[in-house]
N, C-alpha and C positions, 0 to 999 in steps of 0.2 A: 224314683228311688235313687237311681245312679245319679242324676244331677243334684239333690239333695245332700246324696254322700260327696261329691265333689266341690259342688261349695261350700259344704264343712270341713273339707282340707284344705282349700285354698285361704276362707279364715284361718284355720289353723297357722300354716304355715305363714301365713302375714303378722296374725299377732303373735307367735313367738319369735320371729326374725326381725322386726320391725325396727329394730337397732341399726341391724348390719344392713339391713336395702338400701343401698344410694340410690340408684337407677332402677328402673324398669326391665335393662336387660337380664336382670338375676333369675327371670324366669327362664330367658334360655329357647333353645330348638325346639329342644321338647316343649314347650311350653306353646311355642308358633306351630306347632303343630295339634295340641289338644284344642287349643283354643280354636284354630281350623274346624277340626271335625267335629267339637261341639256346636260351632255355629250353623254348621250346612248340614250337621243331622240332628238337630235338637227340633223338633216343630215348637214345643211348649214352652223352653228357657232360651230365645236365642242371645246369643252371645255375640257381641261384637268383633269379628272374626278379621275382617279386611281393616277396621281399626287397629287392632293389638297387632296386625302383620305392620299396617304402619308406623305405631308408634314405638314397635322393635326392631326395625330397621334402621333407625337413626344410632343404635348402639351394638348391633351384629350386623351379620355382614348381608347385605342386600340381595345377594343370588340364592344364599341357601335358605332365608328366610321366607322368598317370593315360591320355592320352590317347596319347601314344606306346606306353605299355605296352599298348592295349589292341589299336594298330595292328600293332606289332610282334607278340605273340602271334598276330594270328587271321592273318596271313602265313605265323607260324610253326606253326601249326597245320593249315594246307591239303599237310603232309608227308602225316602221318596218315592225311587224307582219301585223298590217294593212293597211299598204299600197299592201303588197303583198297580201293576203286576197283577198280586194277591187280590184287589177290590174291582176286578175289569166288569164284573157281572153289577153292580152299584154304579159303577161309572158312565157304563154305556148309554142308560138312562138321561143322562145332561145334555143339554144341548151344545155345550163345547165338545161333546164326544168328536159328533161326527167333522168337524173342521179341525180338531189334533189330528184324527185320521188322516184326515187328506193331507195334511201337512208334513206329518211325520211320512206317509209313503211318497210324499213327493219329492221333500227335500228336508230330509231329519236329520241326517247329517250337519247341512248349512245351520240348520233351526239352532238344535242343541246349542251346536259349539255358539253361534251370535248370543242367544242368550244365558251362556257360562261365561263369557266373558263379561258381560255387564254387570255391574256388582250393584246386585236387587236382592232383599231379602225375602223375594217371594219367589227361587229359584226352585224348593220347595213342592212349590205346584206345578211347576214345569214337569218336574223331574213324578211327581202322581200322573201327569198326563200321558207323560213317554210311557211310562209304563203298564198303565191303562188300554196303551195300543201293541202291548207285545212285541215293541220295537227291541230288536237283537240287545241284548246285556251289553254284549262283548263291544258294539260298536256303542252304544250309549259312555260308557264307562273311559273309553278311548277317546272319544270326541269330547267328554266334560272331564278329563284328563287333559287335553289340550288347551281347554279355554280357562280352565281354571290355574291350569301352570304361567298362561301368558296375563294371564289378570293379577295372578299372586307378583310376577315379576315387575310387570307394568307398577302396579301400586307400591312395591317399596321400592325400585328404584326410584319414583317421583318423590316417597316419601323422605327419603335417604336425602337424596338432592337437594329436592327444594326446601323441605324444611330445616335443614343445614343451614338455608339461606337466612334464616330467621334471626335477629340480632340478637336475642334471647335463650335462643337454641345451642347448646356447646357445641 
């Protein structure tokens, strides 16, 4: 219902603006940031989230853009966590159960953060698995805090840069 109601304002607001948009950047911070946290917590409508951080970076400014997006994600990502969390008595039955276990008690820390930083839209089921194992919030949250701020920065600064380079690009 909420994604529905949201992409019937963003139509809205495109077809009654559609004069005044030169750019892409009219969307704005806030903008690099919904679009974040609809991407990393929407299971059903994902949103191209590490895109639209890219393709607004060429027109705001590269740190705060990389850093909303990285805010926005791990918001949007503590869905996941709760879903797995809430469903551990369903989950335990899989036979990934028992190898996220071992993983997450031996090295969930390293885990997490390696795969927040990779930018995969199946982060998703990482984030059902962590918390399928009752790995601590607090450090889940803080570690895809980390990878997702340095992956938000990574990707617009390359986006900023190098597609600058582009002879077509202003």
């Amino acid at each position: 219902m909420g994604v529905l109601a949201t992409a019937a304002l963003v139509i809205a607001v495109l077809w009654f603006q559609r004069d005044t948009i030169n750019d892409i950047g009219f969307v704005g911070y806030p903008g690099v940031f919904f679009l974040s946290l609809l991407s990393s917590g929407g299971f059903i409508f994902p949103v191209p989230g590490v895109a639209s951080a890219c393709a607004l970076s060429l027109t705001l400014v590269p740190a705060f853009v990389g850093t909303l997006n990285g805010v926005g994600e791990t918001i949007g990502e503590t869905t996941g966590y709760a879903v797995g969390y809430g469903s551990r008595a369903a989950i335990e039955q899989r036979r990934f159960y028992a190898t996220a276990k071992r993983w997450m008690d031996r090295r969930g820390t390293l885990v997490v953060f390696i795969l927040s930083i990779i930018p995969n839209p199946v982060f998703d089921f990482v984030g059902i698995a962590v918390g399928s194992t009752w790995y601590p919030f607090r450090r889940f949250v803080v570690t895809v805090f980390a990878g997702k701020m340095l992956k938000g920065l990574i990707v617009s600064y390359s986006c900023s840069y190098g597609l600058s380079l582009l002879p077509w690009v202003n």
